[in-house]
VOBA-1610 file (N, C-alpha, C; in pm, whole numbers, padded with zeros to 5 digits, always signed):
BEGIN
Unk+14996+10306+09528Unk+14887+10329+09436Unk+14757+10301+09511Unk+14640+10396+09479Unk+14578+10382+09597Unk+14422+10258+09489Unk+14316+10242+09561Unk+14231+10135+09487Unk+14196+10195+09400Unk+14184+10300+09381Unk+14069+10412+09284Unk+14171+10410+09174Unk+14294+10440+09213Unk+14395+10436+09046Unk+14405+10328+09016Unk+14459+10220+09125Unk+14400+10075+09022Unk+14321+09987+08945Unk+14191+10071+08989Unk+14079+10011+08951Unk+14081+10070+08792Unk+14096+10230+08804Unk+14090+10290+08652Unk+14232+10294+08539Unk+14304+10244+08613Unk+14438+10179+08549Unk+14395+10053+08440Unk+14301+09964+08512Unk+14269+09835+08447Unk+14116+09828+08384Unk+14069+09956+08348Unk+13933+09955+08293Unk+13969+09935+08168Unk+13898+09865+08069Unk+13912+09898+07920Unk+13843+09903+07865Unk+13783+09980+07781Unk+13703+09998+07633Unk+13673+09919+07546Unk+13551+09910+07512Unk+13550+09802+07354Unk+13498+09897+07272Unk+13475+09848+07152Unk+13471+09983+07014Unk+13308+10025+07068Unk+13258+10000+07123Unk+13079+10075+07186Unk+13113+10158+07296Unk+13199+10158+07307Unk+13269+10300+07431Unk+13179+10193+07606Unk+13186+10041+07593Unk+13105+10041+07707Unk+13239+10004+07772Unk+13267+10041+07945Unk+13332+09977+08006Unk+13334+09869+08102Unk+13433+09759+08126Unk+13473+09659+08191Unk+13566+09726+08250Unk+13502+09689+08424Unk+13627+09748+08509Unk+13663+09641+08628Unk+13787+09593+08589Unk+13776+09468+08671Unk+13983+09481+08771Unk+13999+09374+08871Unk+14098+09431+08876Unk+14203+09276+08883Unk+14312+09293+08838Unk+14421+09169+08872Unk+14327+09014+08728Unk+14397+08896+08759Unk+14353+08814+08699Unk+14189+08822+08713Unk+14146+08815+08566Unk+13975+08814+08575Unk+13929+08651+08551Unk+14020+08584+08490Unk+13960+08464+08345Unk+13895+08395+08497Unk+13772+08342+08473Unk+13731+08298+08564Unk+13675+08354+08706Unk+13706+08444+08735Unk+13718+08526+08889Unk+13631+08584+08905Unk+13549+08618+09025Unk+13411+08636+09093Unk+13464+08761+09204Unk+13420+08834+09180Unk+13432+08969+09311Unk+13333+08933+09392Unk+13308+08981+09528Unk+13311+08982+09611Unk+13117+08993+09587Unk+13105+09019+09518Unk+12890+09065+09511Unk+12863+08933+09390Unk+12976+08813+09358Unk+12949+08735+09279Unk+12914+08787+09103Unk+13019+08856+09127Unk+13025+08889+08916Unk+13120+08797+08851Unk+13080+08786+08749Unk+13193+08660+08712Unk+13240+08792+08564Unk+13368+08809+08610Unk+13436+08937+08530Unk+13455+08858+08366Unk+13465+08729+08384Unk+13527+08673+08209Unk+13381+08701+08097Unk+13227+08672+08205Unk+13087+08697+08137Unk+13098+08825+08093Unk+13128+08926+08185Unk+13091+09047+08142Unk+13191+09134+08044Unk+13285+09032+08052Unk+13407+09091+07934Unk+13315+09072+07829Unk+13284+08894+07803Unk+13203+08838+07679Unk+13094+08921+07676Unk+13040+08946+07700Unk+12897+09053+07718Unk+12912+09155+07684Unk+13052+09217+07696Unk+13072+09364+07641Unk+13128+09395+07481Unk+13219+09280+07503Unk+13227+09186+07343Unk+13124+09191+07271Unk+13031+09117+07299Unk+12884+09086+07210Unk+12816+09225+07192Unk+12812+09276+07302Unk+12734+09409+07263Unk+12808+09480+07159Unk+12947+09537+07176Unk+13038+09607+07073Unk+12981+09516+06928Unk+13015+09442+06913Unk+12971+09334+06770Unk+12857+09347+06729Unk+12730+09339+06819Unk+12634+09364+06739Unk+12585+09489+06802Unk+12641+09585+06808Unk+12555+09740+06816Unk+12459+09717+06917Unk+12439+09639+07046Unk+12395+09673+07178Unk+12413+09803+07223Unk+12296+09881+07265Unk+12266+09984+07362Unk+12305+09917+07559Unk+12226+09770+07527Unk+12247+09794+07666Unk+12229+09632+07655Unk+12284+09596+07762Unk+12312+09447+07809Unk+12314+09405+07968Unk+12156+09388+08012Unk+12128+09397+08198Unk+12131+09188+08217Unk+12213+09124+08299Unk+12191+09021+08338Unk+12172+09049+08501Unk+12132+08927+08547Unk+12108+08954+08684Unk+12149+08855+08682Unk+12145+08814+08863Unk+12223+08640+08923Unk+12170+08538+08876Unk+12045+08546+08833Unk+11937+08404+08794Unk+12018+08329+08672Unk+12084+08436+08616Unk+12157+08387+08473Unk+12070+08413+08358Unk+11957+08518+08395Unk+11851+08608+08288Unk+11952+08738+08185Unk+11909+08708+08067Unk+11994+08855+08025Unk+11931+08910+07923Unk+11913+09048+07931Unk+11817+09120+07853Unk+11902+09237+07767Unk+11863+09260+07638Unk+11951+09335+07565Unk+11886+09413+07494Unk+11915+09550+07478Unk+11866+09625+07363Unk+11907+09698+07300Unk+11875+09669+07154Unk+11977+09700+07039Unk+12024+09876+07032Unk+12088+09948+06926Unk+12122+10028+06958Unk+12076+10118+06884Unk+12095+10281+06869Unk+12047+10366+06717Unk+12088+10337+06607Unk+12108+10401+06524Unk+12186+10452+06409Unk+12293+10477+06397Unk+12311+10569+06554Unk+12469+10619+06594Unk+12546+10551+06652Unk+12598+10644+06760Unk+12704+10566+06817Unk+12617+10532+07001Unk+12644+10468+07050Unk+12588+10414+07186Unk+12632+10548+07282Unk+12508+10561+07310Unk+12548+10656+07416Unk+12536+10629+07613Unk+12602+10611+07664Unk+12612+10549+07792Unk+12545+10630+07867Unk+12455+10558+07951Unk+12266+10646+08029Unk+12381+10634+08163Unk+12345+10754+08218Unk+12364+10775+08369Unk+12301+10674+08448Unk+12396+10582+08546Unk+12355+10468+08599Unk+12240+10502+08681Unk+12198+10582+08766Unk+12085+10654+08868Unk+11933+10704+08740Unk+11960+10670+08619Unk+11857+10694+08519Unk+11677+10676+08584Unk+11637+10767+08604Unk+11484+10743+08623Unk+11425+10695+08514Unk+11269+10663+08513Unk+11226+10630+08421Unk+11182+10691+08318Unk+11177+10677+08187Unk+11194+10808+08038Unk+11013+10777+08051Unk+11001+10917+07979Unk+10825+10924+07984Unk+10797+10882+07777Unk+10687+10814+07798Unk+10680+10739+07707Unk+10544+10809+07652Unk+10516+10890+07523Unk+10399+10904+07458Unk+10324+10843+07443Unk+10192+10844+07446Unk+10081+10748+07462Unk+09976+10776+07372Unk+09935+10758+07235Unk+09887+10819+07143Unk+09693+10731+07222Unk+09617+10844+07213Unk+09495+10781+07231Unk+09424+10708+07099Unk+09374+10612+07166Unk+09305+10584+07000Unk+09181+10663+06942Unk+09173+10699+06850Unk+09051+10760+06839Unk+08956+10757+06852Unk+08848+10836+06884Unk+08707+10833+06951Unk+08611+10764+06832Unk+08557+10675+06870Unk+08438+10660+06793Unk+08385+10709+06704Unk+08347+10677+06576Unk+08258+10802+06488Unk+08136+10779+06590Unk+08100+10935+06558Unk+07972+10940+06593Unk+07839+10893+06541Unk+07863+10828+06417Unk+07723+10746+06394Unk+07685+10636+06432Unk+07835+10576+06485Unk+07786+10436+06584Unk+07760+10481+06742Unk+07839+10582+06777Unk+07791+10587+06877Unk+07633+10663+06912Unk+07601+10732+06845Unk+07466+10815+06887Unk+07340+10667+06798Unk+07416+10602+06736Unk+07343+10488+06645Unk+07240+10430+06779Unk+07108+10354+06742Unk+07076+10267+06829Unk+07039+10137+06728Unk+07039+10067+06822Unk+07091+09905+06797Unk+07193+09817+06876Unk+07212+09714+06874Unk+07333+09637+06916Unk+07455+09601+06859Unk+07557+09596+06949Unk+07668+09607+06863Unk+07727+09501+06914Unk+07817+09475+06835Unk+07901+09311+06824Unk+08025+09412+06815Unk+08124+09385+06935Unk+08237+09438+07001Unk+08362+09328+06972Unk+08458+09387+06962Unk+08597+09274+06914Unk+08638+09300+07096Unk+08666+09109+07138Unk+08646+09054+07253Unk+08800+09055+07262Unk+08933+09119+07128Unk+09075+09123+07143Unk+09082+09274+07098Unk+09263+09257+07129Unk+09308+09362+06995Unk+09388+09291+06925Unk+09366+09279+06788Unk+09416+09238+06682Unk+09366+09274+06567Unk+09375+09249+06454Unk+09346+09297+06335Unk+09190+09183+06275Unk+09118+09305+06227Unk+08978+09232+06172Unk+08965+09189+06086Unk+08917+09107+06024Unk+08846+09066+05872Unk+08747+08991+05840Unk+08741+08998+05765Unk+08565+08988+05704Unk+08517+08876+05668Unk+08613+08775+05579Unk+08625+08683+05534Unk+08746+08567+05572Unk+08714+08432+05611Unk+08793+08319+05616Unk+08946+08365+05578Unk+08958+08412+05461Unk+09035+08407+05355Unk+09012+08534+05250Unk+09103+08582+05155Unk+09102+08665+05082Unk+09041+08596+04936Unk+08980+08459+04970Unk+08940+08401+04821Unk+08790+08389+04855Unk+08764+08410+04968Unk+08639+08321+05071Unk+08579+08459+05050Unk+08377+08395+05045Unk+08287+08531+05081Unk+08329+08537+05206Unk+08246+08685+05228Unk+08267+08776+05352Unk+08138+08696+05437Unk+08197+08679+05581Unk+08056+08636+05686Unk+07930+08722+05657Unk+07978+08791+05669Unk+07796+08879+05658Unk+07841+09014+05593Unk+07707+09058+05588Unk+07715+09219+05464Unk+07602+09268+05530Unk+07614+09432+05514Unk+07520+09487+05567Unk+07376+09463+05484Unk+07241+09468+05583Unk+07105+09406+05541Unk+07108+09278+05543Unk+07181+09179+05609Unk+07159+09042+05624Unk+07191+09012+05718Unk+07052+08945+05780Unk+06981+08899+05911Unk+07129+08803+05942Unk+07138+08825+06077Unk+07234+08701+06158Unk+07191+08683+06274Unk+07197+08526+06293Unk+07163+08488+06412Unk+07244+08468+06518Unk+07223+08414+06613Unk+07251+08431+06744Unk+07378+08286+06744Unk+07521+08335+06751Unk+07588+08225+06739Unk+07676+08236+06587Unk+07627+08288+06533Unk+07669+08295+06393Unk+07780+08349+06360Unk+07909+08290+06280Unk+08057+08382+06316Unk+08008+08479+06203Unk+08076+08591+06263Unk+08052+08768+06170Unk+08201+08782+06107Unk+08297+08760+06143Unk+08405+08793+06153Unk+08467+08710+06224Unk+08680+08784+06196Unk+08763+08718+06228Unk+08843+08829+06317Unk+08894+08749+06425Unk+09002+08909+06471Unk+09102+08828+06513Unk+09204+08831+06432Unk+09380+08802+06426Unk+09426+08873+06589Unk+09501+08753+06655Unk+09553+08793+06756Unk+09660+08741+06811Unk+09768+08777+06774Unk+09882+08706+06861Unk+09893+08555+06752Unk+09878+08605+06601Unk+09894+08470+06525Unk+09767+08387+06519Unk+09684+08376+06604Unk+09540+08318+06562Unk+09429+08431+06528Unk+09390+08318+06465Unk+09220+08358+06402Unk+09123+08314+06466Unk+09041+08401+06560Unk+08938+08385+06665Unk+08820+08447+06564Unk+08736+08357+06600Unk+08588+08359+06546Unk+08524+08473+06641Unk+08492+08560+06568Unk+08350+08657+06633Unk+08219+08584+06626Unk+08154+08568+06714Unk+08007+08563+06684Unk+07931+08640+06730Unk+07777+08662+06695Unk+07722+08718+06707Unk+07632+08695+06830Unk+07592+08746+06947Unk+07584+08773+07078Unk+07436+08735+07054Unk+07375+08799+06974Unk+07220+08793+06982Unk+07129+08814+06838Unk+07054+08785+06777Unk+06954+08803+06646Unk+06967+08937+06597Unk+06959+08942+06508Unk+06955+09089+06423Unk+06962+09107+06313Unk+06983+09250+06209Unk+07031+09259+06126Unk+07080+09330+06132Unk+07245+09337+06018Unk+07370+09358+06029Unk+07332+09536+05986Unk+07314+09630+06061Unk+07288+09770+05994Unk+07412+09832+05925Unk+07529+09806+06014Unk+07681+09889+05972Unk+07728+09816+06001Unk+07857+09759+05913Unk+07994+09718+05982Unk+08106+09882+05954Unk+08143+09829+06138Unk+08207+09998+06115Unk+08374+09974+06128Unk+08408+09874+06088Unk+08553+09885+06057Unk+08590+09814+05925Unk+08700+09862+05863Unk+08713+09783+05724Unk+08836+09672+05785Unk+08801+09614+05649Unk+08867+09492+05627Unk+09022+09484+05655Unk+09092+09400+05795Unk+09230+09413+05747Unk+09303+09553+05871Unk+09207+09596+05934Unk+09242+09697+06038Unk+09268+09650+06160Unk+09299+09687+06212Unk+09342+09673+06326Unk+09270+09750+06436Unk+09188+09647+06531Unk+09077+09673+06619Unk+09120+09704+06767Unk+09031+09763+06893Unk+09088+09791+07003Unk+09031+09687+07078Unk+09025+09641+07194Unk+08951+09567+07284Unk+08871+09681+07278Unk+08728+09592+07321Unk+08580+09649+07300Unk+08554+09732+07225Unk+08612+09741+07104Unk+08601+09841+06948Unk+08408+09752+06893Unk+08324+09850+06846Unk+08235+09808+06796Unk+08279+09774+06672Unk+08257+09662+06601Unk+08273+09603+06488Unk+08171+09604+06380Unk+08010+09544+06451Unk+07862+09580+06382Unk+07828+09672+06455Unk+07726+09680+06384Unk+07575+09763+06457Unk+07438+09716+06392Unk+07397+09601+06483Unk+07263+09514+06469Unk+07102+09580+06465Unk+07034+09591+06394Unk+06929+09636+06401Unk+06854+09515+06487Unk+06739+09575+06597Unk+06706+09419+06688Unk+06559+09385+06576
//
């Protein structure tokens, strides 16, 4: 029997169609590039159980997993290049802030904006009221915190050009300050 039939003699299946191809006693046993065949049984286990797409460990003892469709797992050609990924632009500016003149108070994240402390709390500022230099305008949610906007320099508040509760870009104009 030559290695190639032995090897596919002793491959087996788990219900995710992924294969373990190992050869002779595994429980414990390390091939020759240091795989430890009993992990990757358990690994192929776990994936079948919970609907894993894919299950990559490396030697460090790092392991990264990602879940699966709807369907059934479909096994990626090992030589897989990289899949091209859509990239939606965000939309352009209205044009009344941008052709606007005045100064603008820019969100310094991306996260989501708001107006007020709280949904019980007044709003920092409203358009036609003067703010000074230092003064928080707003809030922009990021990664679980609430970062204070302030205001860069004196003015009054001409437009706030995003609503309440949206979700902002890095350097998205937020006001537009009359000087």
């Amino acid at each position: 029997m030559s290695k190639k039939d032995s090897k596919s003699s002793k491959d087996s299946k788990t219900k995710a169609g992924l294969s373990v191809v190992a050869g002779g006693n595994t429980r414990g046993a390390h091939s020759d590039s240091g795989i430890d065949f009993e992990s990757v049984r358990e690994l192929a286990r776990i994936a079948a159980e919970f609907d894993l797409a894919e299950v990559e460990a490396d030697g460090s003892g790092h392991v990264r997993v990602r879940r699966g469709g709807a369907g059934a797992v479909e096994a990626a050609p090992a030589m897989s290049g990289p899949r091209p990924i859509a990239l939606t632009p965000a939309p352009p500016p209205a044009a009344s802030a941008a052709d606007a003149e005045g100064n603008f108070i820019s969100s310094p994240f991306v996260g989501t904006f708001y107006r007020a402390p709280s949904p019980e709390a007044p709003m920092f500022v409203d358009v036609g009221q003067p703010v000074r230099k230092g003064q928080v305008v707003c809030i922009v949610e990021a990664m679980k915190l609430m970062n204070e906007i302030e205001a860069e320099f004196e003015g009054r508040i001409e437009e706030i050009l995003v609503q309440n509760g949206e979700h902002v870009e890095y350097g998205q104009h937020l006001f537009r300050l009359s000087k």
